[in-house]
N, C-alpha and C positions, 0 to 999 in steps of 0.2 A: 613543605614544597619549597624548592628554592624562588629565588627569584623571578630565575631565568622562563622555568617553567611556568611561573604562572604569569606574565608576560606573553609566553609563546601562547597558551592557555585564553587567553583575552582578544588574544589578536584574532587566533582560530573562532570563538563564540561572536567576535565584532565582520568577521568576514562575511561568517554565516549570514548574522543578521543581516549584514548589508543588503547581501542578496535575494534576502528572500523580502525583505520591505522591501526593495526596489521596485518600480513599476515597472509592470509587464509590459512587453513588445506586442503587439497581437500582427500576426504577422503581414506583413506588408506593407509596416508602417515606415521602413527605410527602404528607399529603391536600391537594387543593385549596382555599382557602381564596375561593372563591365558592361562593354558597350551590349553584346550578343543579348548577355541574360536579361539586361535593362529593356532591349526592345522588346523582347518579349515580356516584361513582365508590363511594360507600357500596352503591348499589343494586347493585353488578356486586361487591363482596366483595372490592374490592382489597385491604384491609386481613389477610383471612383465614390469609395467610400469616408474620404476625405471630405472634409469641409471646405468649400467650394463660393465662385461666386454664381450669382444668380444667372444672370445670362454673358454672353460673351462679348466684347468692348474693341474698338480700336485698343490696338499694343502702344503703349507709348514710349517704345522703345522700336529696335530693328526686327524686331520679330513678324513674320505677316500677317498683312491685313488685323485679323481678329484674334483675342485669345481668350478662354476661362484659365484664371486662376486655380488651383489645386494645391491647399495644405495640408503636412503630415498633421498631427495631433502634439507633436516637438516645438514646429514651426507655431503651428498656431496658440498653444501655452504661451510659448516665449512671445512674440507679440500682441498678445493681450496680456501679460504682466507688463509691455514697456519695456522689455530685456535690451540693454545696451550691447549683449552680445546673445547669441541664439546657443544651446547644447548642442553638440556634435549629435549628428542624427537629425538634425531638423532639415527637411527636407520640403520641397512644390516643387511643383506639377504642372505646366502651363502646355495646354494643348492650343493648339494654331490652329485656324482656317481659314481657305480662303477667301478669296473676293463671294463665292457660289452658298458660304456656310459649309462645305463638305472638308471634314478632318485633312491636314495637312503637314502635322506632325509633331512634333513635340520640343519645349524646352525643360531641362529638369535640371536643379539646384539640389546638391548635397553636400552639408558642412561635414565633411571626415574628421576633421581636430576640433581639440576642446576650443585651440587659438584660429584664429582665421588667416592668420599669415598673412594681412594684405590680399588678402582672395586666394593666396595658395592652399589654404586650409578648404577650399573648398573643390569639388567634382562640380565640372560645368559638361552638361552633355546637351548637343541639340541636332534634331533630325528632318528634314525637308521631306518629309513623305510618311507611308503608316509601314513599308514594306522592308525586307532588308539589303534592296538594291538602291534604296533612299540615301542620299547624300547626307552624309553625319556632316555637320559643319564645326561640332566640339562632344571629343568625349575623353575629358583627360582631370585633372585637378591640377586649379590652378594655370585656367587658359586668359591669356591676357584680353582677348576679344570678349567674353565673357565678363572682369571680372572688372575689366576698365570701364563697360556701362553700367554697373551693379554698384562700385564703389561710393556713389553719394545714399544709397541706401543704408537703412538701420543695420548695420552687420551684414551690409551685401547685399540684401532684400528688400527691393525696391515695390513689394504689391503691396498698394494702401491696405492698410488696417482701422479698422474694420470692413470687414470683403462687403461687397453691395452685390 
């Protein structure tokens, strides 16, 4: 066998491998980063089965009134190792409420690149309501409103860890 081929040969057996050790996605574990699908997959609680905080808190940012925290299984890996930068794919989930306690809609973080780009590497999406006449205030990657309150966080992500 020459060289060449068994080269080709390695790479093919190491590709495989990759992907079949790779850990599985199960699904829902990255939100959709268009706006339409995202609300709807926020409207149906895909996220719910995330690790979560306990009850909901003053925001200590712009976001209203109250929020629960929601992290992907990405997110919350990489912040319990101490990750100076998060995998692409790590993703939260911060639902809003208001002054009353009743759902008022949603913020949602998604790293799309391995690099963060200064927050460009990131999908900032946030919604003022649970409906789709609700005023989106960011659904883009890489929104300066966004990414400019997030930047003293560990790689953008400002929700203490460990969740309370």
């Amino acid at each position: 066998m020459s060289t060449f081929a068994l080269l080709r040969n390695t790479a093919v057996v190491l590709a495989v491998a990759s992907s079949v050790c790779a850990p599985a996605r199960a699904a829902g574990d990255v939100p959709p980063t268009e706006a339409r699908a995202l609300l709807g997959w926020l409207q149906a609680g895909s996220y719910k089965n995330w690790r979560h905080e306990s009850a909901a808190h003053p925001s200590a940012g712009p976001h209203p009134a109250r929020v629960i925290a929601y992290l992907n299984p990405a997110l919350d890996a990489s912040l319990a190792a101490k990750a100076a930068a998060h995998p692409s794919g790590a993703s939260a989930v911060k639902e809003l409420f208001d002054a009353a306690g009743k759902l008022s809609g949603w913020a949602v973080s998604v790293k799309t690149e391995a690099d963060s780009r200064a927050g460009q590497g990131w999908f900032w999406y946030e919604i003022l309501g649970t409906t789709p006449a609700s005023q989106v205030v960011a659904s883009a990657k890489g929104v300066p409103l966004c990414y400019g309150c997030h930047t003293p966080g560990r790689d953008f992500v400002l929700i203490p860890y460990p969740l309370k």
